[in-house]
C-alpha positions in Angstrom: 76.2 -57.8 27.1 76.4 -54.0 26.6 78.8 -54.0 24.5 77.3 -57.1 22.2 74.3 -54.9 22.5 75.7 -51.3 21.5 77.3 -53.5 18.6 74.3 -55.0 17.6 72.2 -52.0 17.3 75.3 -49.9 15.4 75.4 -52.8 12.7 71.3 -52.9 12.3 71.3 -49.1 12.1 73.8 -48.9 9.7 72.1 -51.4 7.3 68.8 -49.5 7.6 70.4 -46.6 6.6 71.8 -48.1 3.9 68.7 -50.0 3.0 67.1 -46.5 2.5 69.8 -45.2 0.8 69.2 -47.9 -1.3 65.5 -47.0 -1.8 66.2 -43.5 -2.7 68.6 -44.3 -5.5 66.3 -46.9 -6.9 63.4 -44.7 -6.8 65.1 -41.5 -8.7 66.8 -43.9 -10.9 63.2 -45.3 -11.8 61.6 -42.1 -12.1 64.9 -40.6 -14.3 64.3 -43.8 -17.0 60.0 -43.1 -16.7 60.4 -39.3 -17.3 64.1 -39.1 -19.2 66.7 -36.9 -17.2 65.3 -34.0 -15.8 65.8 -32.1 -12.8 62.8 -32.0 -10.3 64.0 -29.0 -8.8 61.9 -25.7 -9.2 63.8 -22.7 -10.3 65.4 -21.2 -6.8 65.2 -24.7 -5.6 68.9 -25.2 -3.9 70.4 -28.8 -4.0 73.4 -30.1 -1.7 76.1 -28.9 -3.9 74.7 -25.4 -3.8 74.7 -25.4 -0.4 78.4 -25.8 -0.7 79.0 -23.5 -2.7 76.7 -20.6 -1.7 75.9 -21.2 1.4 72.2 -22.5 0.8 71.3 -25.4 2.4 67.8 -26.6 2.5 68.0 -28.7 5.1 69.2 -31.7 3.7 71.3 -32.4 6.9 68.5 -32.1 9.2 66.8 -35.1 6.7 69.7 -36.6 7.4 70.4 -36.2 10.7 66.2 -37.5 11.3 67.1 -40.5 9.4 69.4 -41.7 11.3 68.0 -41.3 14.5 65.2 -43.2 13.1 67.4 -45.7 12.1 69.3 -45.6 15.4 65.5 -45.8 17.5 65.0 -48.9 14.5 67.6 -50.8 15.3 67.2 -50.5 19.1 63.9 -51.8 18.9 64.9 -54.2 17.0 67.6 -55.7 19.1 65.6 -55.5 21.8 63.1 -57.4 21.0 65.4 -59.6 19.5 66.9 -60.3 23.0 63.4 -60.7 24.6 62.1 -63.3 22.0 65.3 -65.5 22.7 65.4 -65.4 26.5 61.9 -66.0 26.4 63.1 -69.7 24.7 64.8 -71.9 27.2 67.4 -73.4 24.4 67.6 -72.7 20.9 68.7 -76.5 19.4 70.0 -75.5 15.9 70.7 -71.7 15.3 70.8 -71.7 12.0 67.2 -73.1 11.7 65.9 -70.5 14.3 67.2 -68.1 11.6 65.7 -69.8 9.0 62.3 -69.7 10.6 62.4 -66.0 12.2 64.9 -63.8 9.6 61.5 -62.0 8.7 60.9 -60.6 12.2 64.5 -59.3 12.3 65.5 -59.1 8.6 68.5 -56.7 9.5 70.2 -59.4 12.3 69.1 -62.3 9.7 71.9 -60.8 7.4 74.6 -60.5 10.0 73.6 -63.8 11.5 74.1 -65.7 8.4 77.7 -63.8 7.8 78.2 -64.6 11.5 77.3 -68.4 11.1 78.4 -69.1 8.1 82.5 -68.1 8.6 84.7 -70.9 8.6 86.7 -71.1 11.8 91.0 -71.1 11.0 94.3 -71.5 13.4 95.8 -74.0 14.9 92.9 -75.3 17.3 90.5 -75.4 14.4 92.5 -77.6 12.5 92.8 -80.0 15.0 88.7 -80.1 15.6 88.8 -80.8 11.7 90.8 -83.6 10.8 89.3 -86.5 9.6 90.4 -89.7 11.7 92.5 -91.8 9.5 91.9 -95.8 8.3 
């Protein structure tokens, strides 16, 4: 279960992060088309490439480094409570309803349980739980 677990909260965590990556580009790219192209740095201001170059950084890691522990704290949350909602149900009938009906409470686990459920099994035994009986 650990390891279903440590899995579980590395694939939530990296779709928040992603999610907010997400975010941030549509926001700059909304405010770019509002204002036109312009840089919202003050003069002095350093950006990420300058601190390659010269040495400056601003602490752009540190905001990245905070986000994703956020994201990490996020997705363990989330998985937990994940795991206490469905052991507190003695039998879940039809997964892919449950999903239907509770994606909104774990939107981040709704997305990796509809890849997850939706793949189409393959090999040798699957074929033979597939045929259709002939007459």
């Amino acid at each position: 279960k650990e390891a279903v677990t440590a899995s579980l909260i590395e694939k939530v965590s990296e779709k928040k992060l992603a999610a907010r990556e997400g975010e941030v580009t549509t926001q700059a790219a909304a405010s770019t088309s509002e204002s036109g192209p312009k840089s919202n740095k003050k003069a002095g201001e350093s950006s990420t490439m300058g601190g390659i170059f010269w040495g400056d950084d601003s602490g752009d890691q540190g905001k990245a480094d905070d986000q994703t522990k956020a994201a990490a704290v996020y997705a363990r949350s989330n998985v937990d409570h994940y795991f206490t909602t469905v052991k507190s149900r003695s039998r879940i009938e039809d997964p892919l309803a449950w999903w239907n009906t509770n994606q909104k409470e774990f939107p981040e686990l709704g997305e990796l349980a509809r890849v997850w459920l939706g793949a189409t099994v393959v090999g040798p035994a699957a074929d033979e739980r597939c045929r259709y009986p002939e007459g």
